[in-house]
N, C-alpha and C positions, 0 to 999 in steps of 0.2 A: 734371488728366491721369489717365486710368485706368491701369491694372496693364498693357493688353496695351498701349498707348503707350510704359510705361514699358519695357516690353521688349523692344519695337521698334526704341528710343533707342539701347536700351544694347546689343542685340549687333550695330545698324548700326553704333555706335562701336567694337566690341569685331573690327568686320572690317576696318576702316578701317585700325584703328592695325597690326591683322597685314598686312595687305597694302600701307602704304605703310613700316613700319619693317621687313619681311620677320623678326619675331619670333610666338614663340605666345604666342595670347590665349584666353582662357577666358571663360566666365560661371562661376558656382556652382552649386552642384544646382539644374536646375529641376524643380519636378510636371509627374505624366503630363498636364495639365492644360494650363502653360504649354509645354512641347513640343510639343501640341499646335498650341497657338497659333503657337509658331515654324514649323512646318513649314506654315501658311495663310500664312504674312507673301512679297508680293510679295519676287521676288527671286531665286528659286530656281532652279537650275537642276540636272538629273540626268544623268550619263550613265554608261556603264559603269566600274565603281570611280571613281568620283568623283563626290561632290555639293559644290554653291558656293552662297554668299551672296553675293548683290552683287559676284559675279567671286572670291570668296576661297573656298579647299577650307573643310570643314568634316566634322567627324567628332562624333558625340554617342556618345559613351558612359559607363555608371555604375560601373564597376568589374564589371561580370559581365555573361554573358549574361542577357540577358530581364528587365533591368533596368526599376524601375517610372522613379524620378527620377535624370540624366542630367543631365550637364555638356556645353556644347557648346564644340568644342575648333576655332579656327581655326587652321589648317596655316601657315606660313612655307615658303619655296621647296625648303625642305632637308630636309623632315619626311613621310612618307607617312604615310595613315589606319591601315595596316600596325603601323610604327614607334608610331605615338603610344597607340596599345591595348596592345602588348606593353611600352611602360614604362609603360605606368599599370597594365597587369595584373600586371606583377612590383615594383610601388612606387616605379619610379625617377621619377614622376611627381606631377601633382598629389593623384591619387587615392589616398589611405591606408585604410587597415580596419582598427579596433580591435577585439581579442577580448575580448570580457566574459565573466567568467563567475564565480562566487559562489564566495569564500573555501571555504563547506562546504556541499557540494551538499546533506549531509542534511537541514540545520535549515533551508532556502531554499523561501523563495516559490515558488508559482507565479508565473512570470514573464511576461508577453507584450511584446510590438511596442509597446502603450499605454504601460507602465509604463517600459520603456528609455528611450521619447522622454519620457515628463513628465518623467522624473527630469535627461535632458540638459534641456529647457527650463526646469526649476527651475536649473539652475548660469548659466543668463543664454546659452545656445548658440544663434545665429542658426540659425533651421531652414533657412536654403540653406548653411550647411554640414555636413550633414549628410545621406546618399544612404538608398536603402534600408538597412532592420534586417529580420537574417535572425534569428529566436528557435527554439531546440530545445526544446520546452516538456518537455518531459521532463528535463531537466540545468537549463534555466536560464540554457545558454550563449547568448548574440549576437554574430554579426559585424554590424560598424557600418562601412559605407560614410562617409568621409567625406572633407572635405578635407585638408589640410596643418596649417592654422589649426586646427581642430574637433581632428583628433585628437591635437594636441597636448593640448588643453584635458580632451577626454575622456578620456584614457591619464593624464593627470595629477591632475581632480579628484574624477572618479565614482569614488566610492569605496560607495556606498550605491543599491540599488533597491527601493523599500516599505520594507522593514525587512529586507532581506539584504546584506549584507556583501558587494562584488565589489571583484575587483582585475582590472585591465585591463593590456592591451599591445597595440602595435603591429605589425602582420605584414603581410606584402604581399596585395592585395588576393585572387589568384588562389592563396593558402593555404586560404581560407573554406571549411571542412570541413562546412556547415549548408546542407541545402538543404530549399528552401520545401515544406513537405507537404501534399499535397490527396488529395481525395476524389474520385472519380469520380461523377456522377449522371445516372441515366437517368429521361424522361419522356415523357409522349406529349402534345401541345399544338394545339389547332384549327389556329393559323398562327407563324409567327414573329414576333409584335407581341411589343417589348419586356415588356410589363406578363406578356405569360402566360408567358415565360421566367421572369422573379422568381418569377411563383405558384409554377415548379417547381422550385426550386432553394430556396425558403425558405418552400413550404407555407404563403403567406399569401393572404389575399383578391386577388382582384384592385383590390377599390376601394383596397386599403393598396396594391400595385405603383403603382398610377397615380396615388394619393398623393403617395408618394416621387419619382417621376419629373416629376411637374410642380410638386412642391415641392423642383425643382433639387438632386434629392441622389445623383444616378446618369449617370455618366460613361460614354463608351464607346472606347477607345483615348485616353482624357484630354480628349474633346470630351464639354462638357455637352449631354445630351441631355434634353427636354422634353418630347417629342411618344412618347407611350404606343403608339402604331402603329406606330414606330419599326422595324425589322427588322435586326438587327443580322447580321452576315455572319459565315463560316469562321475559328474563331482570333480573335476579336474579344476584347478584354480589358473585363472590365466589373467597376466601383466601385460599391456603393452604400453613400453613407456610414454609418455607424452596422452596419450586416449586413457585410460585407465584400467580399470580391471573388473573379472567376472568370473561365475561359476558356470561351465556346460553342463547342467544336467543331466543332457541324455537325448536320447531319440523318444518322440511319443506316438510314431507312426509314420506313415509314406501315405502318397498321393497315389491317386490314379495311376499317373506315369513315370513313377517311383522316384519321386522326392523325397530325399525324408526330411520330416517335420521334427526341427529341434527346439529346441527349451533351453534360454541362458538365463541369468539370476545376474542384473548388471549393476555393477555398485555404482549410487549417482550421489 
């Protein structure tokens, strides 16, 4: 049985048991990837403030706006989509966030997103308990999206990241004082084919974009994408693993000789 079987399994069962015991059911963090996958899986239906699984409400979210990985939350009769964000945004909920941040800022690593997660996956931490990591690469500080389970573990054993000294605590999710910092970039690109977006945003060949792209290392809203022709649309969220990730904005006009001038939003 493959991964998206497996998780077809499991949040059929996970609506099941909400909707006939009228309690809430959860998954764990899923990737932009498997979210993905969930929102293709027959079943769905949308209407104004409310979407359903197989007849049962559902609400996804990660502990913050514009969250990359997401817990999907089944409603019981007595719970609004409302209700269920405002206690998981203020803690009373499953979703917790650990503040990390280095005993003494002066003697401290540079720290990134990489080095938080290996150091939790070296204490033996399932990565679906575990949400986004927001890093201030300047201080050192992370808020860590997690579970209930994880940030007990994390609050309790990370004590060390490379060779810096942290001490950690627990605070409600919508405390997280770190927000994600990008860069703005402008170019000019014959069409919208994925591969000449990458040339412009990472200055590479185009034979390395279309490399990467059909060697399955570049997502777009969490759907792997293959096909180098690809055209990705307004606000479109794009992964390439190993380079990192970005917003395409949009087109903000054409040139003379009809380039068009695009707008990406690049996370650094």
């Amino acid at each position: 049985m493959d991964k998206q079987q497996l998780l077809s399994g499991r949040v059929s069962d996970l609506s099941r048991q909400c909707w006939n015991g009228d309690y809430l059911t959860h998954t764990n963090f899923l990737s932009a990837s498997e979210l993905a996958d969930f929102f293709q899986m027959a079943g769905h239906q949308h209407s104004p403030g409310l979407s359903t699984f197989n007849g049962t409400p559902y609400v996804v979210y990660g502990g913050r706006s514009n969250f990359d990985r997401g817990i999907v939350f089944f409603l019981p009769s007595y719970m609004t989509a409302s209700q269920l964000i405002s206690d998981e945004a203020s803690g009373q909920g499953e979703i917790q966030l650990v503040l990390a941040e280095p005993v003494n800022s002066k003697y401290a690593d540079p720290l990134t997103h990489r080095d938080y997660l290996g150091a939790m996956m070296n204490l033996g931490i399932e990565r679906n308990l575990i949400g986004d990591i927001l890093v201030d690469s300047e201080t050192g500080r992370a808020c860590i999206f997690c579970t209930g389970e994880g940030s007990r573990v994390i609050a309790g054993e990370l004590v060390q990241v490379k060779h810096t000294t942290i001490k950690c605590r627990i605070i409600p999710p919508d405390q997280c004082d770190i927000a994600e910092s990008t860069r703005k970039i402008t170019g000019t690109v014959a069409s919208l084919r994925l591969d000449s977006i990458l040339t412009t945003v990472w200055n590479m060949s185009r034979g390395k974009a279309q490399a990467l792209i059909q060697g399955e290392k570049v997502t777009v809203n969490g759907r792997l994408i293959t096909s180098s022709s690809f055209e990705p649309g307004e606000n479109d969220r794009i992964s390439v693993r190993g380079f990192g990730k970005f917003v395409f904005l949009g087109v903000e006009g054409s040139t003379r000789k009809g380039r068009l001038k695009v707008i990406i939003s690049l996370f650094i």
